[in-house]
N, C-alpha and C positions, 0 to 999 in steps of 0.2 A: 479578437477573432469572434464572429456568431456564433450562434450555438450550430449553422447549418454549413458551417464554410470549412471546407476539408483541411486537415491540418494536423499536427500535432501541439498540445500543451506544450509551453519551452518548459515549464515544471517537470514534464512527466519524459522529455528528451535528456534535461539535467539528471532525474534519478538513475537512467538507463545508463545515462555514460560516468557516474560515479561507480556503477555495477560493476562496470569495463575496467574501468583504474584500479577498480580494486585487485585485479588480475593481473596488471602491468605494475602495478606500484607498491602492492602490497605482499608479502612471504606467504608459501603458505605453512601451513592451510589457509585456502582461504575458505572464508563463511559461506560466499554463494559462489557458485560458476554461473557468470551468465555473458556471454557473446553473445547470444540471440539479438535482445535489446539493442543494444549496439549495429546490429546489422537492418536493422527493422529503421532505428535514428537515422541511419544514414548521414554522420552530421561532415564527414569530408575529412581529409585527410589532419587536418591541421587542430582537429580539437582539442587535443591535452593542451594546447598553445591557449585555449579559451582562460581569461581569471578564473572561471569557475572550477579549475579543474587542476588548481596549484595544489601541488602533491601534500605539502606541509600542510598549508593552510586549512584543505580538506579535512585532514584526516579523519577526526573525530564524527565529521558530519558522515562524512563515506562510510564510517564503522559502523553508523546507528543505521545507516539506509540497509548496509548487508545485513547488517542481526535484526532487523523488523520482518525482512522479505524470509531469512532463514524463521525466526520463530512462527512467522504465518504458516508458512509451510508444511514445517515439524506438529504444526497443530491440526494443520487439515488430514496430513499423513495419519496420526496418531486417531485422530477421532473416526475418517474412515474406516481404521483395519477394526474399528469398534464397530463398523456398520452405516457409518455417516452415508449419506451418498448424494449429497448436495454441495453445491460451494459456489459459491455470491462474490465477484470479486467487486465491488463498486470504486466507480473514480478507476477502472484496470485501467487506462494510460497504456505504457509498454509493459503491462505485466508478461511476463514469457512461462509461468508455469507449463501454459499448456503444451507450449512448443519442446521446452528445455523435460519436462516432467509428463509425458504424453505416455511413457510405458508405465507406469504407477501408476498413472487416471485409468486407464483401461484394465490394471491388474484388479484395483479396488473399486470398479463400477462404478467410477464419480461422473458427474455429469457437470459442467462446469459455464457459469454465467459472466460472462465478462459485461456490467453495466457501466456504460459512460455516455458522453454527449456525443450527437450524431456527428460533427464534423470531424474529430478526431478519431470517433471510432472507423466511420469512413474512410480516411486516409491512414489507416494502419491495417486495415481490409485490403487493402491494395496494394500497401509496401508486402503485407504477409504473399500473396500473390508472387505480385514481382519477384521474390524469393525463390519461389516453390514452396513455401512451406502451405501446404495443406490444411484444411479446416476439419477438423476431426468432426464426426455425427453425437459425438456428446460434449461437445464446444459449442454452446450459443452465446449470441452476439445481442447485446440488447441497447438499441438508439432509445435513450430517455431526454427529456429536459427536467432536470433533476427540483425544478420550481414546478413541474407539474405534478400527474400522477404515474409516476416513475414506476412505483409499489406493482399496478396496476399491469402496465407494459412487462413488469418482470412477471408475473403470473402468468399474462399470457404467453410468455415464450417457453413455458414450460415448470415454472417451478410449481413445485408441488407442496402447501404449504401445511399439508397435513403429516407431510412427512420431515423429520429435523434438516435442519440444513446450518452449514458454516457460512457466515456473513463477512468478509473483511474489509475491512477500511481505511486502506492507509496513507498516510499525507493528504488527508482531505478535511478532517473537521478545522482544519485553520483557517481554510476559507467559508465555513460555513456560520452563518447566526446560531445563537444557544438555540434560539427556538428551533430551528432546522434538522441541530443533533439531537436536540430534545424528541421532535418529531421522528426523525429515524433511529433512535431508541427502542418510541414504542411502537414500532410497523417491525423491527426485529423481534422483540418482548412478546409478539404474540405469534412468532412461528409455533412449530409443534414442541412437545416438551423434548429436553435432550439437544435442542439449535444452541448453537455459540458465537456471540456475537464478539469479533477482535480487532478493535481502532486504535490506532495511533495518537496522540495529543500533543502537541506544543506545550508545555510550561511556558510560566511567565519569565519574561528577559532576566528577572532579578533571581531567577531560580536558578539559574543554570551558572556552570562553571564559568568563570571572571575574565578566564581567557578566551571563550567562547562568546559572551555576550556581546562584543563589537562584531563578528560576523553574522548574527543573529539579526540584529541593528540591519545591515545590510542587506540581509536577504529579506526583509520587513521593507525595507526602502524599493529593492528592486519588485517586488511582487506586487508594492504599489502600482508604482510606475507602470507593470503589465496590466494593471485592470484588475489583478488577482488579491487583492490586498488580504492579510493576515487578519482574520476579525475575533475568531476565539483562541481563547489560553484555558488551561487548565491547572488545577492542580488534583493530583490524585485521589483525596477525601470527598471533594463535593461534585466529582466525576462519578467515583462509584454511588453514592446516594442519589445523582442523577440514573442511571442506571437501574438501582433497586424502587427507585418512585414509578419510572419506567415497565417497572412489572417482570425485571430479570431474576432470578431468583439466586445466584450467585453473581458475583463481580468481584474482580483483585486484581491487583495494580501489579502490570509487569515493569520495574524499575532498570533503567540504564545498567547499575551494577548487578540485578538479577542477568543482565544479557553477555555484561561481560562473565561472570561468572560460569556460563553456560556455553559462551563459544570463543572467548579468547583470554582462556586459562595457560597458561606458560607460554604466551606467545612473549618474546623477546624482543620486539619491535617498538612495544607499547601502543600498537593500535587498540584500542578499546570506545565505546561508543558516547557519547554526551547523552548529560540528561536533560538535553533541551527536548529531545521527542522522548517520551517513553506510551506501552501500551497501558489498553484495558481490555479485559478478556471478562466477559460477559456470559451468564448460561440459563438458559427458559426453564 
């Protein structure tokens, strides 16, 4: 798909309706509620029938998409009621905070950026619509070509870069060149002091759990195949000193078992998340 041709990422329709299973498939509590997504995908009746959406097979990947989307959140929450009043969602895809979390933006004065590519943000402009769901006045929309000057487009649509703001990132530096994350490091690194910057990373195939690695394999195969191929890996050590070269002044590694730890403590089920993605949390 062009960067101008209305549509949805199938990436960013996959993360929405693993949101969904997690609600049909999983106990709760569950980590996130989110129907929104799901409604916005519109993917037809017959999806759970999709491979990608075998309950088993999932699990672990479904775990780590709810506790990346739950810990983004909890951060942006948290740093708001501190004062925060910015938030950057970059790559938003079918992010739903605003819709699902719209009476919390309004309690805490957040003003909120959803940046992506013009076609997809286009055609989720328009599901939201079809909906009814509403565009709130501190909900902007920002059509970038993220090989341009993207930074730029996001100033003008309002961000204020004197004042801190939360950056997130997630499911995105996989597709991106070192130089690219490297690049949007330091365009974060020099917001105002007190900004926090929190992305996602892939590990390498050989880091991740054994039983996971052959799905990994596979979702590396199919993201070819879309044109999306998977180009960076990480590991935690030379993430964060990326990071501090960048000019952040703190960086720490949020790991898979930090998340289990934190939101699927006595669950019985054994859903718990992989460490094929885990975070970085970043601070100016």
């Amino acid at each position: 798909m062009s960067a101008e041709e209305p549509g949805p990422e199938h990436t960013a329709v996959r993360v929405a309706l693993w949101r969904a299973l997690h609600l049909r498939a999983d106990a709760p509590p569950h980590v996130v509620e989110d129907e929104v997504g799901l409604r916005i995908a519109d993917p037809g009746e017959g999806w759970r029938e999709r491979p990608d959406m075998d309950v088993d097979a999932t699990r672990r990947t479904r775990a780590s998409i709810v506790a990346r989307a739950r810990f983004v959140e909890d951060l942006v929450e948290e740093l708001a009621e501190q004062g925060m009043r910015q938030y950057v969602v970059l790559g938003a895809g079918l992010d739903t905070f605003a819709q699902r979390r719209a009476a919390d933006a309004e309690r805490l004065g957040l003003r909120v950026f959803e940046v992506d590519r013009p076609g997809p943000q286009a055609w989720k402009r328009q599901r939201l619509a079809a909906l009814g769901l509403d565009v709130p006045a501190w909900l902007r929309f920002v059509p970038v070509d993220f090989e341009g000057d993207w930074w730029g487009r996001l100033a003008a649509a309002g961000l204020d870069p004197a004042r801190p703001a939360v950056v997130a990132s997630a499911g995105v530096t996989m597709y991106l060149s070192q130089d690219a994350v490297s690049a949007t490091f330091r365009l974060v690194a020099g917001l105002a002091p007190g900004s926090t910057f929190v992305t996602t990373f892939l590990r390498p195939v050989e880091d991740v759990e054994p039983e996971q690695q052959a799905q990994l394999r596979v979702a590396m195969e199919g993201a070819r195949a879309a044109g999306t191929p998977f180009v960076s890996f990480y590991r935690p050590g030379p993430l964060i000193a990326l990071a501090r070269e960048a000019g952040f002044r703190e960086a720490r590694h949020v790991s898979a078992a930090d998340l289990e730890k934190r939101y699927f403590t006595d669950r019985t089920d054994g859903l718990r998340p992989s460490r094929g993605e885990e975070l970085l949390v970043a601070t100016v």
